[in-house]
Structure formats: C-alpha cells, structure tokens
C-alpha positions in Angstrom: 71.3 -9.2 -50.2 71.9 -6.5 -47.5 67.5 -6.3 -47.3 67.3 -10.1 -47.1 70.1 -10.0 -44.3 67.7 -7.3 -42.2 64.4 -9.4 -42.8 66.3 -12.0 -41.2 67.5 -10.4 -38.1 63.9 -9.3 -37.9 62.8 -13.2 -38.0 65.8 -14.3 -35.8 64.8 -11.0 -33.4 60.5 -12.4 -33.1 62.1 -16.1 -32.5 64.5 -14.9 -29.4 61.5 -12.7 -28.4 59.1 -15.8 -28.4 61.8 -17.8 -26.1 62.2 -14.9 -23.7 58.4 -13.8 -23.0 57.8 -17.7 -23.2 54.8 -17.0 -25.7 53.2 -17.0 -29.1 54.7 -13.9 -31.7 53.6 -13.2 -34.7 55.4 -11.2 -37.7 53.4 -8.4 -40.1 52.4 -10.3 -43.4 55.2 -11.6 -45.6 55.1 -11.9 -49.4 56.0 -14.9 -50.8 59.9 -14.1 -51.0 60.1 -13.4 -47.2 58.0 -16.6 -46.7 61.0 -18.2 -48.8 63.5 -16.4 -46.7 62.2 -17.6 -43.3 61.7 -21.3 -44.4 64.9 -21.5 -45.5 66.7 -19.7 -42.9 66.6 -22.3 -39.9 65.2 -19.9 -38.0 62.3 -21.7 -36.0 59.0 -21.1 -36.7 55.3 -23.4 -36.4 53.2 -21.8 -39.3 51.9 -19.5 -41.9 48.8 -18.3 -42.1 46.8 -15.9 -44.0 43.9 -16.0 -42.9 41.7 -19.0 -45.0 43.2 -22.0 -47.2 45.3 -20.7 -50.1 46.2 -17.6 -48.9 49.1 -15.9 -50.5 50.2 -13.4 -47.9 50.7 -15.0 -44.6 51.8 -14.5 -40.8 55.0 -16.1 -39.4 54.0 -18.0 -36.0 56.7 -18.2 -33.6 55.8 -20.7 -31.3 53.6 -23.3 -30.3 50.3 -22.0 -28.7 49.8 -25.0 -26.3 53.2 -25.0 -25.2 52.6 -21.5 -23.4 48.3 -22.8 -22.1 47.3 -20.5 -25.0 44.8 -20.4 -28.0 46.1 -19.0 -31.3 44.6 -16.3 -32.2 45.8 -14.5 -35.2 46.2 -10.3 -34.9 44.2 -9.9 -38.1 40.7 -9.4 -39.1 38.8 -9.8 -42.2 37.6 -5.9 -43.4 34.4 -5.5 -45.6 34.9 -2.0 -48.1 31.8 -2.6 -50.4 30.4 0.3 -52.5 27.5 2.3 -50.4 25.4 2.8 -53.6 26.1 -0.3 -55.6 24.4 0.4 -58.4 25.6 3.5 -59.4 29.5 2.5 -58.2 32.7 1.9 -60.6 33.8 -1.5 -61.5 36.8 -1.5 -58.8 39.5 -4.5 -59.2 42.3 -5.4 -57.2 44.8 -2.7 -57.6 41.5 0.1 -57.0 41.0 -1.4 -54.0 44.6 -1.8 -52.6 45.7 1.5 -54.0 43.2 3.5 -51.8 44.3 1.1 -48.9 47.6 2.5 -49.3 46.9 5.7 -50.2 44.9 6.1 -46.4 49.0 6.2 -45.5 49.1 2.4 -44.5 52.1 0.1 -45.0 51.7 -2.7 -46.8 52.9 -4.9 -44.2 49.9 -5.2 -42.6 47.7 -6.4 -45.3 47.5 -9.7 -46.2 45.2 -11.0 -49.1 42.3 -8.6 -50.7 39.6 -11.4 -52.2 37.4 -9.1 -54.7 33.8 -10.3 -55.2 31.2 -9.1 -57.2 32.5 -5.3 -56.5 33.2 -6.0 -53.1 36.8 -6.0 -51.3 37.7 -8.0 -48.4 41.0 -7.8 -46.7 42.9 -9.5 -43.8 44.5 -6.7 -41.8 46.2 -6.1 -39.0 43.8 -5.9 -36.0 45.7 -2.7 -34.8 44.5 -1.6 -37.9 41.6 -1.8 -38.8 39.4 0.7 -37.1 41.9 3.5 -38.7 41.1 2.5 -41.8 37.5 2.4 -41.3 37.7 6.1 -40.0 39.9 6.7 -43.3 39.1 5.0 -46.2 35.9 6.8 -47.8 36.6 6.4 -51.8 37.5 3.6 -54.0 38.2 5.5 -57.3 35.2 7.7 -57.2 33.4 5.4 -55.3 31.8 5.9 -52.2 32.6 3.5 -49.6 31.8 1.8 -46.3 34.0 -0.3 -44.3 32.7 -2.9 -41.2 35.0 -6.1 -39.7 33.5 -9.4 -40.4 33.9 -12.4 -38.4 35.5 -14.9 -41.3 35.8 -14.4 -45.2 32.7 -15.7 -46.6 32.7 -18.9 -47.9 31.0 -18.0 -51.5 33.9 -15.1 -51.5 36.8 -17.6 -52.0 37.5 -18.3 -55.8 37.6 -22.3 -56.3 40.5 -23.4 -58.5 39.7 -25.4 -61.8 40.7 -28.7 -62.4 42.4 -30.0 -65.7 44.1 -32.0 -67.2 47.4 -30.8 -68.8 50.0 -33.2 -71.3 53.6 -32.4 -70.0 57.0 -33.9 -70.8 57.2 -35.1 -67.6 56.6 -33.7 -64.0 60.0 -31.5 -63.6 58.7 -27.8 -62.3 59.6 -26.3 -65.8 57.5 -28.7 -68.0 54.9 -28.6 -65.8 54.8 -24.5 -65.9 55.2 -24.6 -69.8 52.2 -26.9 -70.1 49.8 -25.1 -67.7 50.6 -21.5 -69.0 51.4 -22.6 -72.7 54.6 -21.2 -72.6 58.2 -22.2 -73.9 60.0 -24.7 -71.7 62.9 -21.9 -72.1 60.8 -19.6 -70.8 59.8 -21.2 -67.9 63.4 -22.1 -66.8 63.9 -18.2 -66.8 61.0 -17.6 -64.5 62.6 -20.4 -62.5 66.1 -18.4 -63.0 64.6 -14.9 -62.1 63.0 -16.0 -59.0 59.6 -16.1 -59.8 58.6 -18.9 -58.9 57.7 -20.6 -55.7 56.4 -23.8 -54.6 54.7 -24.0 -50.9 56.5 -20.9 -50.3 59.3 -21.8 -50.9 61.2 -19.9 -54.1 62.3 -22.3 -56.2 65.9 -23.0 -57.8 66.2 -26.0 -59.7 64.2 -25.7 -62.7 64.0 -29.9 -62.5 63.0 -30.2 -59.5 60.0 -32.8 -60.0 56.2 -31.4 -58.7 54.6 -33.7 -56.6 51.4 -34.4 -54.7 49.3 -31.2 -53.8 52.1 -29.0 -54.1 51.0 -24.9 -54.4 52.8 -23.4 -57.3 53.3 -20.2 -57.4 54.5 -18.0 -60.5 54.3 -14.4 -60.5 53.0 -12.9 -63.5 50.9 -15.7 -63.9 48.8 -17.3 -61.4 49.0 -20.4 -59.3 48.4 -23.8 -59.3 47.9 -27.0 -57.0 49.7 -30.4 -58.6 47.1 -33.2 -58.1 48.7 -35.8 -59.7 50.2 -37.7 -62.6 47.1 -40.1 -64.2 48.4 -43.8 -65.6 47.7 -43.4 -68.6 50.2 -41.5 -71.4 50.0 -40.2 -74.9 50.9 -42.4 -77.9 54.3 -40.2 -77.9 54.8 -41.1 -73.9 54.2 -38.0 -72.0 52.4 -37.6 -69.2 48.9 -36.3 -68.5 48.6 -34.2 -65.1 45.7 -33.5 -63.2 46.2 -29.7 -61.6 44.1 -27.2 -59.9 44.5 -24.0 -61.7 43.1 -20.7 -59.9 42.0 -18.2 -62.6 
C-alpha cells in the first residue's frame, strides 16, 4: 500500500507539473499495475502508449498536445540488438535479451516492450537512453551483439493474435478465462482474487464482471486476449460460443 501511495504522488506530481509549465509530460513506462493505479486514481491523464497497438508497457501522457500548439512526440525509440554473426549466435528469448538490458545497469523503468523475432530483439526505450546502451550492451548470453535505433517497429515484427472460437458458460471474466486457458472456473476466480488479471489496463476485481466488445485481457502467467464477441448461435446445453483473439 505504502509503494502504491508513492507511485501516486509521482502521477499526481507529472499532472501539477503539466498545469504549471502549461505542456505535454510524460511518465517512465508503467507495468500493467501502475497503469491500473493511474486509471483509477482520478488523477488526469489523455493516454497510454507503448509504442505500437497492443503494447503492454506504456507511457502516461499528461496533457493534451494541441492544447499547448504542440505535436506529441513520445521520449522513446525503437532499439535494434540483433546477433552480429547470425549464424553462429545462441537462440536468445525474452528474458536473454532483457537480462543483458539490465545487466548494462539500466532500470527497468525505461523500457517498455522487447518484441523478439527470428533472434532479433527490439525494444522501446527511453530516448535519453538509448545511445548508452548502444555504447554498453556487447553480449546477449555469449552472443555478440550490435545495437542501431530504428525509425518504427517493423511491421512483420509484431506477432498477430489468433482467432478462435471458445464455448463458455457465459461472458463473465472468470468463464471466459477458464475457457480460453482450459483452466478451472475456481482457478480463474483466484487469478481474478490475486490480482492478476487486467482488462484494458485496468486490474480487475469482480471475477463476474461480463467481457465485452474488444476488450484486452490481460492475465499474467498466461498470455492475453482480445474479446471479439459472443456469436448467435449456442450449444445444445445453452452456452455460449465466443469469438476471441488469443496472442500466443
């Protein structure tokens, strides 16, 4: 309670600033729980953004840019850290990749999303930065690497979710989470419970709360979806089927 209390007076402390310079601020990149904090604090805010659609790890805007005659501009750029001899370089995931991102002595407040594809890392950072960790970062694992900014995350980089169809009890947040991960509906209420799950960044407290049109849920552990929508037709025993978007 006494963290959430300080992240807030940091939020409430970037709003004030935003009124008294009489322009855009931005925060470092929140998690999804800070995101949660912030939406439900009151505290004003216009947006979140991480960089490309379906980001998890976004920026708190404070402000509206044409309010102040401005454009927004985001103070983050996409990094490229790719192996320098491909062939010959380790099979680096996730956790490689933000491990040695960390390990340059980086906090990780100012890295938002790393996208891995085909053996290659990219990473919205802090603008302020970036050009220390392309003088620091050498090695991923035992990898030799090379890091360069890029204008935009490729499009070919960003992992398209799969659409299915799921049979649920209904479209409460628990049944749907049990259908889509084949878990117990007891089970997913204690995900609900333990605050792991989220829903368009919001952490989520009712386990019945119903899901509806293109809502991003978001359970750690487990993955996310988008809820497309509820079909018309049912099951001979009268449940539902669901169209989602499940990212894998």
């Amino acid at each position: 309670m006494q963290n959430n209390n300080i992240i807030i007076k940091r939020f409430e402390e970037l709003s004030n600033r935003c009124e008294k310079i009489y322009s855009v601020v931005f925060s470092d990149f929140l998690d999804l729980q800070m995101q949660s904090l912030l939406l439900k604090s009151g505290i004003p805010f216009s947006r979140l953004c991480g960089g490309y659609d379906g980001a998890e790890r976004k920026i708190a805007v404070f402000g509206e840019e044409y309010l102040y005659g401005q454009e927004l501009e985001l103070p983050a750029v996409w990094l490229n850290i790719s192996p320098i001899a491909p062939k010959f370089a380790d099979t680096l995931t996730h956790r490689d990749y933000l491990g040695a991102l960390i390990n340059t002595g980086i906090e990780r407040d100012v890295l938002g999303d790393l996208i891995i594809h085909e053996n290659t890392c990219f990473v919205f950072i802090m603008e302020n930065m970036a050009q220390y960790v392309i003088s620091e970062l050498e090695t991923v694992k035992n990898t030799k690497v090379k890091c360069t900014t890029v204008d935009a995350l490729p499009p070919f980089a960003i992992a398209q979710p799969e659409e299915m169809t799921i049979i649920s009890a209904g479209n409460r947040t628990d049944a749907v989470i049990s259908s889509v991960y084949n878990i117990s509906r007891g089970d997913a209420i204690s995900l609900i419970q333990g605050g792991k799950v989220f829903i368009n960044s919001a952490e989520l407290s009712q386990n019945h709360k119903p899901l509806k049109e293109n809502d991003i849920v978001s359970v750690r552990g487990y993955g996310r979806f988008i809820f497309s929508h509820v079909t018309d037709s049912t099951t001979r025993s009268g449940k539902l089927r669901i169209v989602i978007k499940k990212y894998n």
